[in-house]
TITITI-692259 format. One line per 4 residues: number of its first residue (from 0); their letters; for each residue x, y, z of N, C-alpha, C. Coordinates in steps of 0.2 Angstrom, whole numbers, always signed. Layout:
% residues N
NUM	A	X,Y,Z,X,Y,Z,X,Y,Z ~ ...
% end
This chain:
% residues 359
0	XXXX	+946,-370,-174,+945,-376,-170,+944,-382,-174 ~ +947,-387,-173,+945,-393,-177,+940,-396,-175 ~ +938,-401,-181,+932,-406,-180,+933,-411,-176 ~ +927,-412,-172,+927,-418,-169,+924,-423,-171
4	XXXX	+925,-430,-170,+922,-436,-174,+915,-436,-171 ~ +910,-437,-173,+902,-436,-174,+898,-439,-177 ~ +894,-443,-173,+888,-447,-177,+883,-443,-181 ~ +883,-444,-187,+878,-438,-190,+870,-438,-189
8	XXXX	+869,-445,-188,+862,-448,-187,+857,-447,-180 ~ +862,-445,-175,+860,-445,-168,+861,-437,-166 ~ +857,-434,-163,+856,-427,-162,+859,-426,-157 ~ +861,-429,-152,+865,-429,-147,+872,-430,-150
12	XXXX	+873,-432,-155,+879,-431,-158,+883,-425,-162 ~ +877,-424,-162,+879,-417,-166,+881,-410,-160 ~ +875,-411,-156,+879,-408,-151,+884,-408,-146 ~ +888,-416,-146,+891,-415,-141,+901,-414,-144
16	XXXX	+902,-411,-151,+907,-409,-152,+909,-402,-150 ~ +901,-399,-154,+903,-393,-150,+904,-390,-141 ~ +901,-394,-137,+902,-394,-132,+909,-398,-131 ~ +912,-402,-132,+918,-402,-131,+925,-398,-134
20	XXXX	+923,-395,-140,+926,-392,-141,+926,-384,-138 ~ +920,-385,-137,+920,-377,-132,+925,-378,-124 ~ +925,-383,-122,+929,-387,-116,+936,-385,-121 ~ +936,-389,-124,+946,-390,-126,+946,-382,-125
24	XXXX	+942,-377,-131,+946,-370,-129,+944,-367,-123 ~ +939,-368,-119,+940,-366,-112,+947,-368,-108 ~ +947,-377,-109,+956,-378,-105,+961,-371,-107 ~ +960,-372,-115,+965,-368,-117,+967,-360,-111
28	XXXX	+962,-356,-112,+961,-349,-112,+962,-352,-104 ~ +959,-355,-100,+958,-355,-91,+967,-357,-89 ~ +970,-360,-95,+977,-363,-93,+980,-357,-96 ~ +978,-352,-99,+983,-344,-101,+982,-341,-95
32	XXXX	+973,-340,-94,+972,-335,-89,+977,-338,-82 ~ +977,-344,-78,+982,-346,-77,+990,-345,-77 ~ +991,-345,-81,+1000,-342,-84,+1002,-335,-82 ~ +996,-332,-85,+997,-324,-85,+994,-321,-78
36	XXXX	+991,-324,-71,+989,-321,-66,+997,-324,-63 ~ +1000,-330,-62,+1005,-330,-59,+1012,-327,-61 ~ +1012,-325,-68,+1018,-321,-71,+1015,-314,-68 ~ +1010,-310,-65,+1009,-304,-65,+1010,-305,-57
40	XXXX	+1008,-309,-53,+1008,-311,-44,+1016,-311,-45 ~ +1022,-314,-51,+1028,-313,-49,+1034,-309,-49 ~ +1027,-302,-54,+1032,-297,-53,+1032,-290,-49 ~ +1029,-291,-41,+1034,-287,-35,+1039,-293,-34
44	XXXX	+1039,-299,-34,+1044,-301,-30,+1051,-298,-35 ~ +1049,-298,-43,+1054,-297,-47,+1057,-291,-45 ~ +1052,-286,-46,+1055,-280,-42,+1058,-278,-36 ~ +1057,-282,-32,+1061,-284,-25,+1065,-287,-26
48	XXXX	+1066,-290,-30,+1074,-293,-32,+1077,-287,-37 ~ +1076,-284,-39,+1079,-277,-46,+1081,-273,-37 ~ +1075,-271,-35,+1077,-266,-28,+1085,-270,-24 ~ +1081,-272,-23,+1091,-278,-19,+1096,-279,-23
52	XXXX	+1096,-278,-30,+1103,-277,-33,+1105,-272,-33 ~ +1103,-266,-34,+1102,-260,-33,+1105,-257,-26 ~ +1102,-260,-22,+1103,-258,-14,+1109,-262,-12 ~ +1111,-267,-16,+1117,-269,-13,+1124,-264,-18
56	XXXX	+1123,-263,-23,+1127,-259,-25,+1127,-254,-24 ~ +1121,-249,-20,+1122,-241,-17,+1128,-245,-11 ~ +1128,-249,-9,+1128,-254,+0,+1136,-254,-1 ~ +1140,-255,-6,+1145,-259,-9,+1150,-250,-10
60	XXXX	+1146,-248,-11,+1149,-239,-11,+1149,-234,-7 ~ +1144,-235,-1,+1145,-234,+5,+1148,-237,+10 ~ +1152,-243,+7,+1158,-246,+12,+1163,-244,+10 ~ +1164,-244,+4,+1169,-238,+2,+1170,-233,+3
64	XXXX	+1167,-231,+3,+1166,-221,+7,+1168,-222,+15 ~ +1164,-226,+18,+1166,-229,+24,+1174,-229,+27 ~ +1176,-235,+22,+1183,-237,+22,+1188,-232,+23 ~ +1186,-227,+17,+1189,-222,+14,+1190,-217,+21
68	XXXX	+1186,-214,+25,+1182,-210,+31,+1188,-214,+34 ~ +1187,-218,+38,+1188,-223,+43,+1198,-222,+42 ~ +1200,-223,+36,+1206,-223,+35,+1210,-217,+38 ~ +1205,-213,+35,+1206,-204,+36,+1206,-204,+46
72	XXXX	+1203,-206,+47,+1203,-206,+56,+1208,-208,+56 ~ +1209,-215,+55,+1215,-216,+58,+1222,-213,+58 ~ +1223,-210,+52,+1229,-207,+52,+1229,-201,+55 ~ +1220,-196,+55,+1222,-190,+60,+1225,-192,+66
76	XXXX	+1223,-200,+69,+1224,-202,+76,+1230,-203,+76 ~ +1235,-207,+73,+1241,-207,+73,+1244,-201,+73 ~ +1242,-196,+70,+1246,-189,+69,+1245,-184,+75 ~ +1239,-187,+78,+1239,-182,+87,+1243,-186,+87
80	XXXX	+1242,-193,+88,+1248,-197,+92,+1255,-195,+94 ~ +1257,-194,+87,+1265,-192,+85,+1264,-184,+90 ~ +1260,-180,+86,+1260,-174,+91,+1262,-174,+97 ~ +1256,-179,+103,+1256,-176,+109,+1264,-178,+111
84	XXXX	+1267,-187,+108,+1272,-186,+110,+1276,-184,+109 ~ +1280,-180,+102,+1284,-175,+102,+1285,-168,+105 ~ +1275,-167,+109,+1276,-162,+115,+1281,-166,+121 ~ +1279,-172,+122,+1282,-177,+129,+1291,-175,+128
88	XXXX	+1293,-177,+121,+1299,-177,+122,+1304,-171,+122 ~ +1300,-163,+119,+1300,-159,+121,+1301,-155,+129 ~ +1296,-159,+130,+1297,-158,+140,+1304,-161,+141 ~ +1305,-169,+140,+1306,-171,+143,+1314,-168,+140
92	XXXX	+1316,-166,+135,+1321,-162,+135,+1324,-155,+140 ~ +1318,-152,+140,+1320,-145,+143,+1321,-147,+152 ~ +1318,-153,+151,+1320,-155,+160,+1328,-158,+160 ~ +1330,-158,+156,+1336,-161,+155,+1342,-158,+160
96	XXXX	+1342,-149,+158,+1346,-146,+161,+1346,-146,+168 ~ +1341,-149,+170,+1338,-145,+178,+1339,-154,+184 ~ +1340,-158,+179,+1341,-167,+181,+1348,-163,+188 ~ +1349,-167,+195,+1354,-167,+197,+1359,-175,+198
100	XXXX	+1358,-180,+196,+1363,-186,+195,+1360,-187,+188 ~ +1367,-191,+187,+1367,-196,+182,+1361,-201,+181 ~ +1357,-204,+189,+1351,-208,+188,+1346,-204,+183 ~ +1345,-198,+186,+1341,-195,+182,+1340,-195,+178
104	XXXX	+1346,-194,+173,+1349,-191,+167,+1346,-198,+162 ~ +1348,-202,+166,+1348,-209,+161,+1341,-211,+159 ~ +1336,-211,+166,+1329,-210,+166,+1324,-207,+161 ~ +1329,-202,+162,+1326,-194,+156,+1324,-196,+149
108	XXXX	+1332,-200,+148,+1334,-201,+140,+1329,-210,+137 ~ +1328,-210,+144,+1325,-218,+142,+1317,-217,+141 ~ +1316,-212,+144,+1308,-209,+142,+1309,-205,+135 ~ +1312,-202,+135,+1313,-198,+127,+1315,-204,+122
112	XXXX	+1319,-210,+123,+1320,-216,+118,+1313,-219,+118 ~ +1309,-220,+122,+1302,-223,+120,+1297,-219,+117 ~ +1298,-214,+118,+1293,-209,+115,+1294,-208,+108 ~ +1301,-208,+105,+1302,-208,+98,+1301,-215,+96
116	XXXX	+1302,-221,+99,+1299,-227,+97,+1293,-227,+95 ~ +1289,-222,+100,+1280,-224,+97,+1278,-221,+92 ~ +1283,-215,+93,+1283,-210,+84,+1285,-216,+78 ~ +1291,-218,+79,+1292,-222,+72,+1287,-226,+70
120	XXXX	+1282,-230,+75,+1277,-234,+76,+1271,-231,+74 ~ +1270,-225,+74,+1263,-223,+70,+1265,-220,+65 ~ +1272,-217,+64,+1272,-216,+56,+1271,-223,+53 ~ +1274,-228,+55,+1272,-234,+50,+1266,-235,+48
124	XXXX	+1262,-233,+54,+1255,-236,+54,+1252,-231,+47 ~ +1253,-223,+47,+1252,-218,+46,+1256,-222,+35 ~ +1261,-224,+36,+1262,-227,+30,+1256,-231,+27 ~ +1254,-235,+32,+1251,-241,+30,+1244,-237,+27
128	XXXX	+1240,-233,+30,+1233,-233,+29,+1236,-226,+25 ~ +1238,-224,+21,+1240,-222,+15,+1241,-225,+9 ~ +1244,-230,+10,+1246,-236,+6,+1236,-239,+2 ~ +1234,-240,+9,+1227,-243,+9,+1222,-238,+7
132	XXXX	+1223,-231,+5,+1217,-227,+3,+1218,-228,-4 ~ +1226,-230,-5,+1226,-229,-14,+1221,-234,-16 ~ +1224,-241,-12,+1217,-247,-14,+1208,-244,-13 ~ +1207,-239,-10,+1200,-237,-5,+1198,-233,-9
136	XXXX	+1203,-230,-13,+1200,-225,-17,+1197,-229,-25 ~ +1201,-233,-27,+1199,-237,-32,+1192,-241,-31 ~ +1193,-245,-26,+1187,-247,-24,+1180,-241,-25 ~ +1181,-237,-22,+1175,-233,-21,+1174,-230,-31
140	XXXX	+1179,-230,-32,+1177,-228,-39,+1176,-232,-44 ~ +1176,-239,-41,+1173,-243,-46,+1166,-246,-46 ~ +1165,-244,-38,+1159,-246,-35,+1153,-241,-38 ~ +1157,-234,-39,+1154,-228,-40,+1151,-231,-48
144	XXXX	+1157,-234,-52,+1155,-234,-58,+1150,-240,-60 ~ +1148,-245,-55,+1145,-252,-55,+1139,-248,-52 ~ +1138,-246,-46,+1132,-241,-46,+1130,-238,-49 ~ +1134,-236,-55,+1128,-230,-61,+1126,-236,-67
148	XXXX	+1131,-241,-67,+1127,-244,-73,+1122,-250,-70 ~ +1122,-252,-64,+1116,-255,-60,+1109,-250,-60 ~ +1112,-244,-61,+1106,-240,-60,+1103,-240,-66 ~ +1105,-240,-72,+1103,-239,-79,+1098,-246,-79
152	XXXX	+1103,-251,-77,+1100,-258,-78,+1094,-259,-74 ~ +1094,-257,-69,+1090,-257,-64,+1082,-253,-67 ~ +1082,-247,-68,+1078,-243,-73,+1075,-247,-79 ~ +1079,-250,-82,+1077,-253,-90,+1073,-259,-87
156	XXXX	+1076,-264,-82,+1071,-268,-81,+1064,-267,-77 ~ +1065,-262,-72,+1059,-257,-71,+1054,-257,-78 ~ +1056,-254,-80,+1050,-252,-85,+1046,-256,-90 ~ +1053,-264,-91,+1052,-270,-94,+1044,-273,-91
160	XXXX	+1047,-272,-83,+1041,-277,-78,+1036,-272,-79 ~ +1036,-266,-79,+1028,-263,-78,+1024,-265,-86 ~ +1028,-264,-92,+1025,-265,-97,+1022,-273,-98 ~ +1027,-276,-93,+1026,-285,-94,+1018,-284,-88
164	XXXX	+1019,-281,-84,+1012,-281,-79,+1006,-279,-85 ~ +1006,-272,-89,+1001,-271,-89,+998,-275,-96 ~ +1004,-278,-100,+1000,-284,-104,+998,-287,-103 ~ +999,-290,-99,+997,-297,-92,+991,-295,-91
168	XXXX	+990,-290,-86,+984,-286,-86,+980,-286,-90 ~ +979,-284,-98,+977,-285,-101,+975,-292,-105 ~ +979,-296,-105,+978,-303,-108,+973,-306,-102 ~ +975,-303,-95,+968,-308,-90,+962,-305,-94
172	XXXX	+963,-299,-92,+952,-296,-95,+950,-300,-101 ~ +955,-299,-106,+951,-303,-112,+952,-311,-112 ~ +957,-316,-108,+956,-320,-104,+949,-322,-102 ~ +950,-317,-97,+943,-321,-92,+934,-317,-95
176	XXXX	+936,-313,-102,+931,-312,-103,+928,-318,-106 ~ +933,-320,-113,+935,-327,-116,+929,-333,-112 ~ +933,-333,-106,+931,-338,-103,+925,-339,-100 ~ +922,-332,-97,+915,-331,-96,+910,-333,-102
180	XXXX	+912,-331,-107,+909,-331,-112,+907,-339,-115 ~ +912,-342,-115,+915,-350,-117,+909,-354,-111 ~ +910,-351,-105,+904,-356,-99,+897,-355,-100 ~ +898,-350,-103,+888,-348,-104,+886,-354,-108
184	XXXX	+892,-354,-113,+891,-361,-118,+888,-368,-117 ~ +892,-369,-111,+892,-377,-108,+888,-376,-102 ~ +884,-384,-103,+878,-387,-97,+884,-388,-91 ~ +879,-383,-87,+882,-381,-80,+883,-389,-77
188	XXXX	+882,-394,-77,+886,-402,-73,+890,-402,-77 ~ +891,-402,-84,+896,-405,-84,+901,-400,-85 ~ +902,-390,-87,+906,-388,-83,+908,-389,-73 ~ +905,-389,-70,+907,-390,-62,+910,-397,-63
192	XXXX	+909,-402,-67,+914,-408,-70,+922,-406,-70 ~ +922,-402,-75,+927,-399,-78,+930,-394,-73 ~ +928,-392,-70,+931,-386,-66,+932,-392,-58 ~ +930,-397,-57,+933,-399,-52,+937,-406,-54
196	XXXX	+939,-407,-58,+946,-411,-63,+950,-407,-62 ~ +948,-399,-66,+954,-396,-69,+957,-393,-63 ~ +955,-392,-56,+957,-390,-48,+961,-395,-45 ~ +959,-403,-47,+965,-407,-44,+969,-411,-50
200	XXXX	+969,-409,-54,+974,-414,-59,+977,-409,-65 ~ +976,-400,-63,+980,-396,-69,+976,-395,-74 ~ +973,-401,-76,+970,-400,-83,+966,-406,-83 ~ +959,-403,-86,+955,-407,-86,+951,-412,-91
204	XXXX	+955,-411,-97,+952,-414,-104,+960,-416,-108 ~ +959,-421,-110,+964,-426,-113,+962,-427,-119 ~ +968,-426,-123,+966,-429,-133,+968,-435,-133 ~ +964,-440,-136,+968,-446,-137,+970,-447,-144
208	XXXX	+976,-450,-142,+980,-450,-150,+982,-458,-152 ~ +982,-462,-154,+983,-469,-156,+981,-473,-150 ~ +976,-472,-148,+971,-477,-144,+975,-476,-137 ~ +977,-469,-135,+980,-468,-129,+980,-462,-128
212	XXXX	+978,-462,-119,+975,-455,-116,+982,-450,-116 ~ +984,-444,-118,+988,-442,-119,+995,-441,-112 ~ +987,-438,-107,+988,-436,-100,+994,-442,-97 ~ +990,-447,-97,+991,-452,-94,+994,-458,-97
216	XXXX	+995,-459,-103,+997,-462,-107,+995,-469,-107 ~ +989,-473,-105,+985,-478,-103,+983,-478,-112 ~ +984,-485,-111,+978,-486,-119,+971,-487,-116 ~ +967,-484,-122,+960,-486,-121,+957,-493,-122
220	XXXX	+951,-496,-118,+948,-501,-121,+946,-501,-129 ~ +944,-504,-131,+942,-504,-140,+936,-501,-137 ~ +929,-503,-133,+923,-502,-134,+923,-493,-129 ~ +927,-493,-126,+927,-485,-124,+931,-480,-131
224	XXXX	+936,-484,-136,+939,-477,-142,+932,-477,-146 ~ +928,-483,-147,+924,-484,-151,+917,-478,-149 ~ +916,-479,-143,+912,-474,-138,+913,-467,-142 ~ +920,-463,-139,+922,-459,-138,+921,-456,-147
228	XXXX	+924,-461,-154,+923,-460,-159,+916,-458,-160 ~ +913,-460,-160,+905,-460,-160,+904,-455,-159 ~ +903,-451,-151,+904,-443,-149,+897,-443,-147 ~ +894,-448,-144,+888,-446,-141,+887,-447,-132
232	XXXX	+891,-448,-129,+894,-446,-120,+899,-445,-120 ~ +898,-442,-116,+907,-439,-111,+911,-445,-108 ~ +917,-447,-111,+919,-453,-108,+927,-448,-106 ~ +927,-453,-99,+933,-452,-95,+938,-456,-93
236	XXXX	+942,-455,-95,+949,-458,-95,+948,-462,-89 ~ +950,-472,-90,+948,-475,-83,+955,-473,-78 ~ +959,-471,-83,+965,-471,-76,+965,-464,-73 ~ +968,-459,-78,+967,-453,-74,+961,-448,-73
240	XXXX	+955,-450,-76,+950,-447,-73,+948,-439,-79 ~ +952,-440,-82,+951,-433,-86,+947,-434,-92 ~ +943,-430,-95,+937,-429,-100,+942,-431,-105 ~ +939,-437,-111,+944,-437,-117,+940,-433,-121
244	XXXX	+947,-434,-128,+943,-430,-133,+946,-434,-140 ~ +942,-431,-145,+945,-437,-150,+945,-432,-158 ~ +952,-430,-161,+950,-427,-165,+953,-430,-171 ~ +950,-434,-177,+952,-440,-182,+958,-437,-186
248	XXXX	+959,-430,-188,+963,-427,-192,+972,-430,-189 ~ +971,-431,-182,+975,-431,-177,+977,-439,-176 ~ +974,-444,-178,+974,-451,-179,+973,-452,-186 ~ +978,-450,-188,+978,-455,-196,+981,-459,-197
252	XXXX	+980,-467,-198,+984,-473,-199,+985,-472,-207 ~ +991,-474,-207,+997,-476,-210,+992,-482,-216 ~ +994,-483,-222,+992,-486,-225,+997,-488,-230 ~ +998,-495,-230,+1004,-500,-234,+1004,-496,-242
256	XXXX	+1010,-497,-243,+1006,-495,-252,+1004,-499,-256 ~ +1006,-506,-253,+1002,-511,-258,+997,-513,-254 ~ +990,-510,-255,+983,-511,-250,+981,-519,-255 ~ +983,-522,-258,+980,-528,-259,+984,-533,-256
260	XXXX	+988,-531,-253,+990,-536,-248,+989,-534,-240 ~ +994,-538,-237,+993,-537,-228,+1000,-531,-226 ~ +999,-526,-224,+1005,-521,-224,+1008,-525,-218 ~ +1015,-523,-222,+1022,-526,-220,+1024,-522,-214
264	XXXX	+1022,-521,-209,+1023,-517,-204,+1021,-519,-195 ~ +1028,-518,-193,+1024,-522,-185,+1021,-516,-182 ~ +1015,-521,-180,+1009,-516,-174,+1009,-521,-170 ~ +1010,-518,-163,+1009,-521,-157,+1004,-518,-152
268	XXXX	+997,-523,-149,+996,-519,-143,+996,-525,-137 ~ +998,-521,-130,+998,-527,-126,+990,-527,-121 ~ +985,-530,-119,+981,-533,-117,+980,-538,-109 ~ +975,-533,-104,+971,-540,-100,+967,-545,-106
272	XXXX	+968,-549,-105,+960,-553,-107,+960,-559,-101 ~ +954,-555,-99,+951,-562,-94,+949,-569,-95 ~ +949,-570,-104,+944,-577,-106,+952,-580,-105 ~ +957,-579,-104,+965,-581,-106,+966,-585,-97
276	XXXX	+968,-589,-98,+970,-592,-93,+966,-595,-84 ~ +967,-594,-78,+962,-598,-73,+960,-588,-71 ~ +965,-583,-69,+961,-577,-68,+963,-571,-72 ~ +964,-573,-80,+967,-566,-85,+973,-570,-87
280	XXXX	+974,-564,-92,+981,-566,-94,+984,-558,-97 ~ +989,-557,-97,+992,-553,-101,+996,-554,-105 ~ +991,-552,-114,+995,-554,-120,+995,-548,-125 ~ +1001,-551,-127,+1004,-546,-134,+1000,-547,-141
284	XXXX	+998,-543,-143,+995,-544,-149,+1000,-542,-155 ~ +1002,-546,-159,+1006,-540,-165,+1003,-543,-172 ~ +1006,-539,-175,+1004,-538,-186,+1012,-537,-184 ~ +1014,-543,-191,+1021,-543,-193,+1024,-545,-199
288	XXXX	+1025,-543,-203,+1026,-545,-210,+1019,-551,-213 ~ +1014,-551,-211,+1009,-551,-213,+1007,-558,-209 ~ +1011,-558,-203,+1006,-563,-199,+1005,-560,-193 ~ +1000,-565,-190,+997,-562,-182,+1000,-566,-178
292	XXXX	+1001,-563,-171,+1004,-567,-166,+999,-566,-159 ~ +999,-569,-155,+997,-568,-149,+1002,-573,-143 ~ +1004,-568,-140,+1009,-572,-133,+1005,-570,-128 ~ +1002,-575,-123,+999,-574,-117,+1003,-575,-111
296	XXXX	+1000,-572,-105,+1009,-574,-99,+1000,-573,-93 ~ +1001,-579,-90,+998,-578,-84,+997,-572,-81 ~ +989,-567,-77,+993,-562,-75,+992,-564,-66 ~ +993,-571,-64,+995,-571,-57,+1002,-574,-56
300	XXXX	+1004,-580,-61,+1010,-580,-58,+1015,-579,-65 ~ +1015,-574,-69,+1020,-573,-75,+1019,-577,-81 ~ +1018,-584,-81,+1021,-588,-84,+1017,-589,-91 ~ +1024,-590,-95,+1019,-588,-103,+1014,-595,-101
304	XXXX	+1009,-595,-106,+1002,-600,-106,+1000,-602,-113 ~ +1003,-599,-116,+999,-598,-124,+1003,-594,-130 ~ +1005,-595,-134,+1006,-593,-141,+1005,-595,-147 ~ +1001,-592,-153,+998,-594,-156,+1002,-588,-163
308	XXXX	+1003,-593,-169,+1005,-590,-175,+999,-589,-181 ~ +998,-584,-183,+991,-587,-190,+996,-580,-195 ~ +997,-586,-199,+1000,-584,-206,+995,-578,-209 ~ +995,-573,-215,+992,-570,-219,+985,-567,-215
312	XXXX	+986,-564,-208,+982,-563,-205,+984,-557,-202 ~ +978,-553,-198,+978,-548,-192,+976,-547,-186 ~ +979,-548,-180,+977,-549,-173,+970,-548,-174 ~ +967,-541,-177,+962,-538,-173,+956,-544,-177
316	XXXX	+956,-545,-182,+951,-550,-185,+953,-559,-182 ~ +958,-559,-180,+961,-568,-182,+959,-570,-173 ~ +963,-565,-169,+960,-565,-162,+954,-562,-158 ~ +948,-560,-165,+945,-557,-162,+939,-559,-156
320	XXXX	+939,-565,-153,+939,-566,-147,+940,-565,-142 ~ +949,-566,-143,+950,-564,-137,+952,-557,-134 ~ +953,-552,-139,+952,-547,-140,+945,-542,-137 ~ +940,-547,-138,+936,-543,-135,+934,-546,-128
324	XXXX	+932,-539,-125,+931,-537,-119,+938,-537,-114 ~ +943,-537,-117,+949,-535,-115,+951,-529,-114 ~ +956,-526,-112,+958,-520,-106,+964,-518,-112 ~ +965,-513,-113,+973,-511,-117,+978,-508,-111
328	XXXX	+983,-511,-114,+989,-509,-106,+994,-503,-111 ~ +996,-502,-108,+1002,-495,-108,+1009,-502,-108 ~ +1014,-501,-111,+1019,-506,-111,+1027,-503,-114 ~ +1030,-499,-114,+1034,-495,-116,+1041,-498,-118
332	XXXX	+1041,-502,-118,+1046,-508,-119,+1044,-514,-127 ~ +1048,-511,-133,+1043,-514,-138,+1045,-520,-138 ~ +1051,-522,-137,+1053,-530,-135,+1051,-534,-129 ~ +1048,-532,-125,+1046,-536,-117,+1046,-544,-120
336	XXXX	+1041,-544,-122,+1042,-553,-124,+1046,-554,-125 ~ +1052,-555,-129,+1059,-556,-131,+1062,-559,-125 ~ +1061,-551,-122,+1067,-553,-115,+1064,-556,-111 ~ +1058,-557,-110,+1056,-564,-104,+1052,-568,-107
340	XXXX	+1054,-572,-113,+1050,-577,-115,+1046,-583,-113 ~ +1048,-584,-105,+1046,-592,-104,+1040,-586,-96 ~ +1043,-580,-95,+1041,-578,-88,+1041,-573,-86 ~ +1036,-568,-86,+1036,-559,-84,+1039,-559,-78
344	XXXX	+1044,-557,-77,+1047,-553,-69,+1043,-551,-64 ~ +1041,-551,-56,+1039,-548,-51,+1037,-539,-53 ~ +1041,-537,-58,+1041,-531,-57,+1038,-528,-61 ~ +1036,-529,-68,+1033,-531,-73,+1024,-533,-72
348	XXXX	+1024,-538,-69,+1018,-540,-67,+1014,-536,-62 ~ +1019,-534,-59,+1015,-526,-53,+1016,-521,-59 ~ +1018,-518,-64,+1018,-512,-67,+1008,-514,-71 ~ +1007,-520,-74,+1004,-520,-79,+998,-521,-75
352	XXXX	+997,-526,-67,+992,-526,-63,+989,-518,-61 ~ +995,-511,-61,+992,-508,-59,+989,-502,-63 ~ +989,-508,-69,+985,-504,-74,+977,-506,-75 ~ +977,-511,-71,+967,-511,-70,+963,-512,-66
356	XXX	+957,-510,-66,+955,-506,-62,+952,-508,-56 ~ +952,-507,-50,+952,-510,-43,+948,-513,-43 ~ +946,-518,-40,+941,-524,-38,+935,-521,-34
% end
């Protein structure tokens, strides 16, 4: 685990790294244990889903066998067919000799013509579903052959999930061993702090990395990173509510190669400042080829108010008035001044209003 930034002078300082580092790896392990109790709740459904491929393939083989059965009917059926009437026309032959007119006679043979009709008619049919078993037979034996390798597959991932269960299983015990362990650590408020953050927001501890909350990507005040630096309170992120944390290895500023001048490099941050205009203002602060700028824009009705150029300078020293006690905004647009020079947009000034904090 890395160092936290620490005042060495104040005893409260010393302790309050390691208590938040005991948090950061608590987050850690409570957001594994986390990971690992929902991948193990996921595998019956997985297995009910393995069981259903499985059972649809036994399913897909038993229609085929079906088919197969069912065809077989129907051709015995056709074949008593042909039977009973080749009995019929049989009759109706030997009644031939015994007929006495010619009505008869003709009625005879008219009964004996449709009788051989309905024969020619089930041998058709008796062609057809012959025709249809050579297809019935294929079917069933591919089906046969898709059911054995479904069942290999079916098997292998079986035994996949139970091995994936009982690692799971094991990573929870030493999880929540981990974790019990880690709580004994920390002052029970401000764990029940931490454990009712981390219940409605996923996660309850934030790193901030270049003067912004990770989570939430809000930039910090100056006098709250300057706080958090220090490492002698718990400060909380103003926007999303989440424990910050601050590790210096993780913020190292960039340094010019020529340190006896002013680095040739633009730095922007954007800002409330209250002291700026009739109720605030929102302005851009930059470092640019070694001058400082500030552009101010009203924050009730848009309208730029103020720009100010200081040659051979740095916002943070040249405007350090106005800077202080000011709010840092989130602004993700590195040109916004550019594109609205005289006037911030309706939509623009809702994004930046709702970045401070309610009245």
């Amino acid at each position: 685990m890395e160092r936290f930034s620490a005042h060495p002078s104040a005893e409260r300082a010393e302790l309050m790294p390691t208590e938040i580092e005991n948090l950061v790896e608590l987050q850690a392990v409570d957001l594994e244990l986390a990971q690992l109790k929902a991948r193990l709740a996921a595998i019956p459904e997985t297995l009910k889903r393995i069981d259903a491929q499985l059972a649809s393939a036994r399913q897909r083989v038993e229609d085929a066998k079906a088919a197969i059965k069912n065809g077989e009917a129907q051709k015995r059926k056709h074949e008593q067919e042909i039977k009973s009437l080749n009995e019929q026309i049989d009759k109706f032959r030997s009644q031939s000799s015994s007929v006495k007119n010619n009505e008869q006679y003709k009625a005879l043979l008219s009964e004996i013509a449709h009788a051989e009709g309905e024969i020619a008619a089930h041998e058709e049919k008796i062609i057809e579903v012959m025709l249809a078993a050579d297809a019935l037979h294929a079917q069933f034996a591919a089906a046969e052959s898709a059911l054995k390798a479904e069942s290999a597959v079916v098997e292998r991932q079986k035994s996949e999930a139970e091995k994936e269960s009982a690692a799971d299983r094991e990573g929870i015990a030493k999880a929540q061993a981990r974790s019990q362990a880690l709580r004994k650590e920390i002052d029970e408020t401000l764990l029940a702090n931490y454990d009712r953050i981390l219940r409605s927001r996923g996660r309850a501890l934030a790193e901030v990395i270049e003067h912004r909350c990770t989570a939430c990507q809000v930039m910090l005040r100056p006098q709250v990173l300057s706080n958090l630096r220090a490492g002698q309170e718990i400060i909380h992120c103003d926007s999303c509510g989440r424990i910050l944390y601050y590790i210096p290895e993780h913020n190292v500023t960039k340094v010019a190669a020529n340190t006896s001048s002013i680095a040739h490099q633009a730095e922007r941050e954007w800002m409330f400042v209250p002291s700026l205009g009739s109720s605030g203002a929102f302005a851009v602060f930059i470092n640019h080829k070694g001058n400082a700028t500030m552009k101010a824009y009203d924050a009730v009705t848009g309208d730029a108010i103020a720009r100010r150029v200081e040659k051979n300078a740095i916002f943070q020293t040249i405007f350090a008035d106005e800077i202080r006690g000011a709010r840092n905004l989130f602004v993700d647009d590195a040109d916004l001044e550019e594109k609205y020079k005289e006037q911030l947009p309706p939509e623009v000034l809702d994004e930046l209003r709702h970045q401070l904090p309610k009245a």
